[in-house]
N, C-alpha and C positions, 0 to 999 in steps of 0.2 A: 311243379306247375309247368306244362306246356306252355311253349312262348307265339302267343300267334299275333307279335304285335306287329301292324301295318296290312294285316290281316282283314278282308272283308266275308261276311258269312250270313246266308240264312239258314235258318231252322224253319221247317212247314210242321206245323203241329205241334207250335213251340212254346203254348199258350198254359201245356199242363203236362206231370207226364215226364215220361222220359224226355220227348223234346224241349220243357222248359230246366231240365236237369243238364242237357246240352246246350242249350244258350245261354244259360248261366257260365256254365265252364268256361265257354268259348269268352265268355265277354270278360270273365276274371283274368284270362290268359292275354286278354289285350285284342281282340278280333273285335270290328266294327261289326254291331248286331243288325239284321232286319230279323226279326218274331214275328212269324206269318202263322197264322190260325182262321181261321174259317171265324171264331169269335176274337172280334177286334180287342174288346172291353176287356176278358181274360190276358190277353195278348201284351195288351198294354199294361198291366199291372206287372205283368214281368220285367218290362221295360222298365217301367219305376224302379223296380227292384232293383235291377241291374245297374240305372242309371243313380240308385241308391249309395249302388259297392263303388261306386267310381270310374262303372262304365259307358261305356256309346250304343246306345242300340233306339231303333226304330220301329212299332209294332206296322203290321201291314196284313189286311182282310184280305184273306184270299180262299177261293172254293177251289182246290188244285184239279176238281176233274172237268172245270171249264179251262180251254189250253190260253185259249186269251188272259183271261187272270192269270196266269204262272207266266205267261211273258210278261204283264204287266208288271209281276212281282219282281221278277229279274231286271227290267228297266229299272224300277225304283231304286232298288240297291246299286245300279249303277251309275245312276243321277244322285243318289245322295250320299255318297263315300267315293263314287269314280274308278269302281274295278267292281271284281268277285274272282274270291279266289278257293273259297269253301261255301259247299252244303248238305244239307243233309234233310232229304225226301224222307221223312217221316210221317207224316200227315196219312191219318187210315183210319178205318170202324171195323169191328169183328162183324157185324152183318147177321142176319137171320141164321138159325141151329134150325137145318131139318133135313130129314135124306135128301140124299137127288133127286128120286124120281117124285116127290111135294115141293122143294125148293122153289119159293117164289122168284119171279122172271124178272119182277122190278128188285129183291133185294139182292140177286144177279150182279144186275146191269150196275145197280150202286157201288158194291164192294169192288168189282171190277174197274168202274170208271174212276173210284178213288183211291184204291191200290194198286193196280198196276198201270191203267193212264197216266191219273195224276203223277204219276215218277218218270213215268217216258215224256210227258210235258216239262217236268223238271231238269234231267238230264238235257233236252230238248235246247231248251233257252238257257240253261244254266253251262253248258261245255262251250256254246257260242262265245259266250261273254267271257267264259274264263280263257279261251284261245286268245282276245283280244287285251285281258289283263297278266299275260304272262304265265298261263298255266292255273292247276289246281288240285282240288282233292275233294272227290263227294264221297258218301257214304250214301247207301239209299235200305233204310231200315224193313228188312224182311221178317224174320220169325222163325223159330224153331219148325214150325210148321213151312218152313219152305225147304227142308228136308224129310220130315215125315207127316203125315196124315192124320185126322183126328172125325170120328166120324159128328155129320150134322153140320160140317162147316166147310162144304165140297170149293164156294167161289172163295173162299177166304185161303185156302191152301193153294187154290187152284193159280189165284194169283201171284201169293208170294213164291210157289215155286217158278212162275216166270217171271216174276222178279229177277232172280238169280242167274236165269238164261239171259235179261237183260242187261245186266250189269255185268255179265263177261264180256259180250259182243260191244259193248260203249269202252271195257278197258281195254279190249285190245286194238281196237279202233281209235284207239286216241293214245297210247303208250307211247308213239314216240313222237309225241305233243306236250307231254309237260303235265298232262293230267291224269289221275287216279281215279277210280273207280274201284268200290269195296261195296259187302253188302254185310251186316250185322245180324245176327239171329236171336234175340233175345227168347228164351222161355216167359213162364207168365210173373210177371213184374206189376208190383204193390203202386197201382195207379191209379187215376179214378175210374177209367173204365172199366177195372176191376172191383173195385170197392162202392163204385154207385152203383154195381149192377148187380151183385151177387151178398147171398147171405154168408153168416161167419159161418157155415157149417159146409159151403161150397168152396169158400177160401182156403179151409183146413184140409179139404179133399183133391184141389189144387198142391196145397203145399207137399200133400203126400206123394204126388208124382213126380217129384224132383228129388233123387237119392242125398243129396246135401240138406233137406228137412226143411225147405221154406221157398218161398219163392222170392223174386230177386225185388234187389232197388232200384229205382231209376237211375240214382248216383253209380252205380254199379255198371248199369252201359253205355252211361254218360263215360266212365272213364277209359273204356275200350276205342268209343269212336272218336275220342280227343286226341288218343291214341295216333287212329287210323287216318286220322285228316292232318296230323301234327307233321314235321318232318322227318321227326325220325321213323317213319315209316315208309320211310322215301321206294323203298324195294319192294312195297306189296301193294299189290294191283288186281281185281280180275277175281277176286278171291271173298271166302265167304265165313264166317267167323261166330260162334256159336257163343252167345253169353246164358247158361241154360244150365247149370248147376246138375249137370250130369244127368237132363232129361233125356237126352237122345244117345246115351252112351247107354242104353240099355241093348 
């Protein structure tokens, strides 16, 4: 178990998912929670949960691609524990499947404004506040697709691969500040947005593209970026980290 007691931390998108698989971790590990989700009600049930095991955490409604709400979210957390010292920009939608040149302009602007804004908002408010608590450590959750391409989903690659150009330029920009910057690539991982969206015969056809025969758990990239934000990762910074069961090792 990672020790992240006296630890403050949010999770965006932490309502279901891999991100309530990482705020759980975080909050077993001793980290004061904020659970931010776009659905508060979801959000908060994690919170129960959490504050079930014997944890601290606070749920908190937030739409990350308005940049006001994500400063809001970052005040909260520092009005109700008094620092931030970890996060992790996860909050995202896969977004409309169609070539480029039919690609709707509004599911565009969406996937965009919640993928790669909503994390530059994040980074944004969230390195201020960590400079004034001592330092820290984000993770900001990209995707196997922010190394290679998949056709039909041009804003959704398009993003998380500036993602990654984002999350170098924040860690070396802040390297000898005390904070961390990483970015996580998970392959296609057993969640809802997978499973309310796709039939079992779509799922099996997913799992076949991954050489290890399945596709992954959430617990499984929960434990890389507990990893990453933990201290014994004190030396990795600026760097991009592939949780994908040998998808892109083809």
């Amino acid at each position: 178990m990672t020790d992240f007691n006296g630890k403050v931390a949010i999770v965006t998108g932490g309502a279901s998912g891999i991100g309530e698989a990482i705020a759980k971790d975080l909050a077993r590990g001793g980290a004061k929670m904020i659970v931010a989700d776009l659905d508060k009600t979801h959000a908060g049930k994690v919170v129960e949960a959490i504050r079930a095991a014997g944890g601290t955490a606070e749920p908190f409604a937030v739409n990350v691609a308005v940049a006001e709400e994500v400063e809001h979210m970052v005040a909260f957390a520092v009005e109700t524990y008094g620092a931030l010292h970890l996060a992790v920009n996860n909050a995202g939608i896969g977004g409309p499947i169609a070539p480029v040149a039919d690609y709707p302009l509004d599911g565009w602007k969406s996937v965009i404004d919640i993928n790669l804004n909503g994390v530059f908002y994040g980074l944004k408010y969230q390195i201020a506040a960590m400079l004034k608590s001592g330092g820290g450590a984000i993770v900001n959750m990209a995707s196997i697709l922010g190394s290679v391409g998949t056709p039909g989903s041009s804003a959704y690659v398009t993003a998380k691969h500036a993602l990654l150009g984002l999350t170098k330029t924040a860690a070396l920009e802040y390297a000898t500040q005390g904070i961390r910057v990483v970015a996580v690539g998970p392959a296609y991982i057993d969640t809802p947005l997978l499973s309310n969206n796709l039939d079992a015969e779509t799922l099996g056809a997913l799992a076949g593209l991954h050489p290890i025969g399945r596709i992954g758990r959430p617990e499984e990239v929960s434990a890389l970026t507990c990893f990453l934000l933990s201290d014994a990762a004190s030396f990795i910074t600026g760097s991009y980290h592939l949780v994908d069961g040998a998808y892109t090792a083809h």
